[in-house]
FISELUM-758174 format. One line per 3 residues: number of its first residue (from 0); their letters; for each residue x, y, z of C-alpha. Coordinates in Angstrom, 3 decimals. Layout:
BEGIN
NUM> A> X Y Z ~ ...
***
This chain:
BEGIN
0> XXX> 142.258 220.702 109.175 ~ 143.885 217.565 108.924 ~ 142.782 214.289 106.284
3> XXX> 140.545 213.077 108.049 ~ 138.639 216.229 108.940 ~ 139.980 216.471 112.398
6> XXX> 140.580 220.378 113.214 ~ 143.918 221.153 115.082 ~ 143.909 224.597 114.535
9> XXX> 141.245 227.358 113.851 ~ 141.434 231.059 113.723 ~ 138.273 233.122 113.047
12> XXX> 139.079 237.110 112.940 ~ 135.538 238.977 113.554 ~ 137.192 241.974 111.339
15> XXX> 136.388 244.260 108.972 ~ 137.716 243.785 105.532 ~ 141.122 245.240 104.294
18> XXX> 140.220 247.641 102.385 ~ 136.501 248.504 103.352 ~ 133.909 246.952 105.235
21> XXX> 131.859 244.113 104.024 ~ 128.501 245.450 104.312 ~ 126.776 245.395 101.344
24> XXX> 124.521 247.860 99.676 ~ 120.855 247.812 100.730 ~ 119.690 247.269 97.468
27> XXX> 122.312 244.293 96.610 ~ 122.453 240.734 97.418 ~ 126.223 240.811 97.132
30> XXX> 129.152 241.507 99.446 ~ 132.044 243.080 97.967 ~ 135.422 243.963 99.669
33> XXX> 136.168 247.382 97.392 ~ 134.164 248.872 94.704 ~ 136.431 251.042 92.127
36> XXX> 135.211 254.257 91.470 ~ 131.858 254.938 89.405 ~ 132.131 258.380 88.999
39> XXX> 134.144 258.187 85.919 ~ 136.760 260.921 87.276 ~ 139.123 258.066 87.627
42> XXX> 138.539 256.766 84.169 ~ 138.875 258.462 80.934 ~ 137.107 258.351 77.349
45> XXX> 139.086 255.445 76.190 ~ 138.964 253.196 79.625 ~ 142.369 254.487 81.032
48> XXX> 142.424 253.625 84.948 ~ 144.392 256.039 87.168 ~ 145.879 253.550 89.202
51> XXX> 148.074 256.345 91.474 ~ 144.302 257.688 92.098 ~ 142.564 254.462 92.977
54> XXX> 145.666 253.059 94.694 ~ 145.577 256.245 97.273 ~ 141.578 255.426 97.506
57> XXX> 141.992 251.937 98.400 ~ 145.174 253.145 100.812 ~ 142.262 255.613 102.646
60> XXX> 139.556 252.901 102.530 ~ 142.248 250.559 104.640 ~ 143.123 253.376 107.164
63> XXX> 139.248 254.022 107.649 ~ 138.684 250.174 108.218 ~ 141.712 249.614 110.687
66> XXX> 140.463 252.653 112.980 ~ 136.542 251.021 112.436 ~ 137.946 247.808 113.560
69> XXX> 138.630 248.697 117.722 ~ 135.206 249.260 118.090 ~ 132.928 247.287 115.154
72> XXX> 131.461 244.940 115.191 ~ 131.457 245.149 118.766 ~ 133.587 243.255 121.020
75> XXX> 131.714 240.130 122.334 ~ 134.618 238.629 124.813 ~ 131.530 236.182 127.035
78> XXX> 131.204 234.078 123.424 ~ 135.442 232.810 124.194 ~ 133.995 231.469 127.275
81> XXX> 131.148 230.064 125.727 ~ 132.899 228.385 123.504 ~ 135.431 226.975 125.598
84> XXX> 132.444 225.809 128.039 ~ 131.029 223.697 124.733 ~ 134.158 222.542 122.891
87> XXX> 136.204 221.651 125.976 ~ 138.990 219.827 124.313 ~ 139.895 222.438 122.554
90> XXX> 142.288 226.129 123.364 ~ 141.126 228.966 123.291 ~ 142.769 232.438 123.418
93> XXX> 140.771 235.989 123.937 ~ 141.545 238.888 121.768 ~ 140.618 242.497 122.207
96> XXX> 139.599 245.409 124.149 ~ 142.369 244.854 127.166 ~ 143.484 247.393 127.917
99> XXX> 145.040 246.661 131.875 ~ 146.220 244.307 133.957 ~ 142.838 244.469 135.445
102> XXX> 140.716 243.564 131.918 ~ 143.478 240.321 131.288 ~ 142.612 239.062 135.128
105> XXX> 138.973 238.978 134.191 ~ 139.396 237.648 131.061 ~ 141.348 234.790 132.456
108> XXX> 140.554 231.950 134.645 ~ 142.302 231.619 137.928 ~ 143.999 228.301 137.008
111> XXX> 145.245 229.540 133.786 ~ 148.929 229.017 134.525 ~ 148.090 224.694 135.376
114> XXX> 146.184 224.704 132.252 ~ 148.573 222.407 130.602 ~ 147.634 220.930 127.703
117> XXX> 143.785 220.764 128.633 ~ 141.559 223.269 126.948 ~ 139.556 225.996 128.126
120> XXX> 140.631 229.863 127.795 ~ 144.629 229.634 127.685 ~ 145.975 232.903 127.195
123> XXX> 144.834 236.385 125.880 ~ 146.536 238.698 122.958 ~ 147.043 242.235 123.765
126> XXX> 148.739 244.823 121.561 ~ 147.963 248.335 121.228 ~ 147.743 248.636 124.798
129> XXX> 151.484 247.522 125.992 ~ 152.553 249.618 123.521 ~ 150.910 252.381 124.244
132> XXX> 151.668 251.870 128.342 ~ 154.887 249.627 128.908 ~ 154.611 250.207 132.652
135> XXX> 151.435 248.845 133.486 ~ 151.995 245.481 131.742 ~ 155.598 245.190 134.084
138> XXX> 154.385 242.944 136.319 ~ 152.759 240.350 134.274 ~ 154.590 237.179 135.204
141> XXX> 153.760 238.257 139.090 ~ 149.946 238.933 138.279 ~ 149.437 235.363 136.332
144> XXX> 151.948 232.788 137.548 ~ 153.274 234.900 141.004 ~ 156.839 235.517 139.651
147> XXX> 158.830 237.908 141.568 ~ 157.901 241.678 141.023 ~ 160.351 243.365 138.792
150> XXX> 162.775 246.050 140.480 ~ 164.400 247.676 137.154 ~ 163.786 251.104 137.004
153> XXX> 163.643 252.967 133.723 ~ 166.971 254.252 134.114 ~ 168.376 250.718 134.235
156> XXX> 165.924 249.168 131.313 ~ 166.816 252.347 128.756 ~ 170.714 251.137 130.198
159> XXX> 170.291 247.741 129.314 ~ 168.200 248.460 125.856 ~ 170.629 251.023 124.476
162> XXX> 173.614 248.110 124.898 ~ 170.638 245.920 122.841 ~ 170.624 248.661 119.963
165> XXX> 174.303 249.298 119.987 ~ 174.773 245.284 119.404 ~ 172.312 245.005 116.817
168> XXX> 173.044 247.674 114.950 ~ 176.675 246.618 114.899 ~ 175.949 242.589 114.264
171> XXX> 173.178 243.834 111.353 ~ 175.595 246.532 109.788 ~ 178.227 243.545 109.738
174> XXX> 176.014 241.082 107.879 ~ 174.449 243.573 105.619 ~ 178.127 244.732 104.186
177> XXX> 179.182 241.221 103.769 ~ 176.418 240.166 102.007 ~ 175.423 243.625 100.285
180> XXX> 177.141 245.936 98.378 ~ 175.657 249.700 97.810 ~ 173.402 252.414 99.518
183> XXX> 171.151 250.042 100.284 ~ 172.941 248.720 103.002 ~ 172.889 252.287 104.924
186> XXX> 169.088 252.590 104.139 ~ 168.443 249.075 105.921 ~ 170.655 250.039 108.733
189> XXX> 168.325 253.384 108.966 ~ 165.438 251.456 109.175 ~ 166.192 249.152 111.750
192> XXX> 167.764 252.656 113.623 ~ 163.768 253.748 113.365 ~ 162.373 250.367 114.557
195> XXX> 164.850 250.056 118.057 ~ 163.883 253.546 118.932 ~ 160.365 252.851 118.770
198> XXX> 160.213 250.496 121.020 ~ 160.664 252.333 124.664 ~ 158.816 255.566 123.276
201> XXX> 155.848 255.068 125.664 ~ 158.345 254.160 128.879 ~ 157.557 257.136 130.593
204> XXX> 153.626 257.435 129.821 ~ 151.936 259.827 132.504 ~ 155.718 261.077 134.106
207> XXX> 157.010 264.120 133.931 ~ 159.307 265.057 131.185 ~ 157.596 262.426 129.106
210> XXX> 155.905 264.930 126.460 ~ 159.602 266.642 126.047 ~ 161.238 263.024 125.667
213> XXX> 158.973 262.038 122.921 ~ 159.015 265.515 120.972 ~ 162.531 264.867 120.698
216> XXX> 162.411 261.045 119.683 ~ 160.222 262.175 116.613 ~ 163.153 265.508 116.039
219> XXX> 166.086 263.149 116.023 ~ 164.434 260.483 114.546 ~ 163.886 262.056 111.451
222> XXX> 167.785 261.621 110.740 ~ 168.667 258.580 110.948 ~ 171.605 258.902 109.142
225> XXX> 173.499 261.309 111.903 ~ 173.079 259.473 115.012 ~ 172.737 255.371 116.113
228> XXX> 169.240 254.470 118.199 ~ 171.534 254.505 121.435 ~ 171.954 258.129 120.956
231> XXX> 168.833 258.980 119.565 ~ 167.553 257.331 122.838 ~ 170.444 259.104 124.938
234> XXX> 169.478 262.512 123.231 ~ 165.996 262.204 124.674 ~ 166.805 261.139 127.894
237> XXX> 167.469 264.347 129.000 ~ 164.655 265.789 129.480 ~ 163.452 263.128 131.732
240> XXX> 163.961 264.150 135.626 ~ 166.405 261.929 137.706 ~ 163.635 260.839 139.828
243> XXX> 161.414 259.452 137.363 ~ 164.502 257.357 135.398 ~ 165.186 256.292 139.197
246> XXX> 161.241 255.126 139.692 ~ 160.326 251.535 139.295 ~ 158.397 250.485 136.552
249> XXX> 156.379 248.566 138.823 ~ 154.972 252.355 139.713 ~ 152.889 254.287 136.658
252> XXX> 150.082 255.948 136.487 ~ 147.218 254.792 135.285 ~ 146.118 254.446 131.732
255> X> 143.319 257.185 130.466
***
């Protein structure tokens, strides 16, 4: 919100609270975000906290709230609309519960892409579900603004990514021992090993071989240390058949 009051940019997150929800009791007024223990196991005769005890609580409390948060408070994606319809000179972008190609298109208005600057519904977030299914999100650019269908296949895009990991590793273990000094510099590098591989571990969602493939991701990456994410990757790759790594990615089966 600018000096003079004029907004430019709002975000309002219909969410759960970090660590809890922020219902309040039925016999309070009050809304509170975590209440510390009031059993007095966590708190001894002279007022000692266990903060290792109350620090896993709150850790539990956050996990609880995160899986609470896909489904509560319900998803109400008609009130974007509704607010684009009333506060047309302003952008709006839908969040949640997309989980295709399919949900985005109805989510979206047909003349998204010549939006421009107007307002109106501009664009839509989705997360868990590319991750989860690379595939079926492929063809994006062709679905929404009629780009050319991709032809990679998966053998070419795991080609192409494990040259990406081999350079990063190398141009991130180069700046990390110029600027660092110490184990910490093979730690970081581990890390970022754990992060690359990640990233194409639902490629082959629904083929065949893809249950072998990501057993052995989670085996090889629990060393880090012994091999690079370009062999990690290349280690897993094996169990997938020729003709799936030789299928489109344009072709997947469908989420369920």
């Amino acid at each position: 919100i600018t000096q003079n009051s004029n907004v430019r940019k709002l975000q309002v997150h219909a969410r759960l609270g970090l660590l809890g929800d922020f219902e309040p009791p039925r016999d309070s007024s009050t809304t509170q975000l975590w209440t510390p223990d009031t059993s007095g196991a966590a708190t001894s005769a002279v007022g000692k906290v266990d903060h290792k005890r109350e620090q896993e609580r709150a850790r539990k409390r956050a996990r609880l709230a995160t899986i609470q948060n896909r489904s509560v408070p319900p998803l109400r994606p008609n009130v974007v609309n509704r607010l684009a319809e009333h506060f047309t000179h302003l952008q709006f972008v839908t969040n949640g519960g997309i989980q295709s190609l399919t949900d985005l298109e109805q989510r979206l208005p047909p003349t998204m892409a010549s939006t421009g600057n107007g307002g109106g519904v501009v664009g839509a977030m989705v997360g868990r579900a590319v991750i989860n299914h690379l595939c079926s999100f492929s063809h994006v650019d062709h679905v929404l603004w009629g780009a050319p269908l991709p032809t990679w296949t998966r053998r070419q895009v795991m080609e192409l990514y494990m040259e990406y990991c081999s350079q990063q590793e190398d141009e991130q273990a180069y700046i990390m021992r110029s600027t660092m000094k110490g184990p910490s510099t093979d730690i970081l590098l581990e890390t970022l090993r754990k992060k690359l591989v990640a990233v194409p571990f639902a490629l082959f969602y629904g083929e065949e071989g893809n249950n072998a493939y990501q057993r052995a991701i989670r085996k090889l990456v629990r060393h880090p240390s012994r091999y690079t994410a370009a062999g990690m990757l290349k280690g897993a790759l094996v169990h997938v058949p020729d003709h799936v790594l030789d299928q489109p990615v344009t072709e997947f089966q469908p989420w369920e």
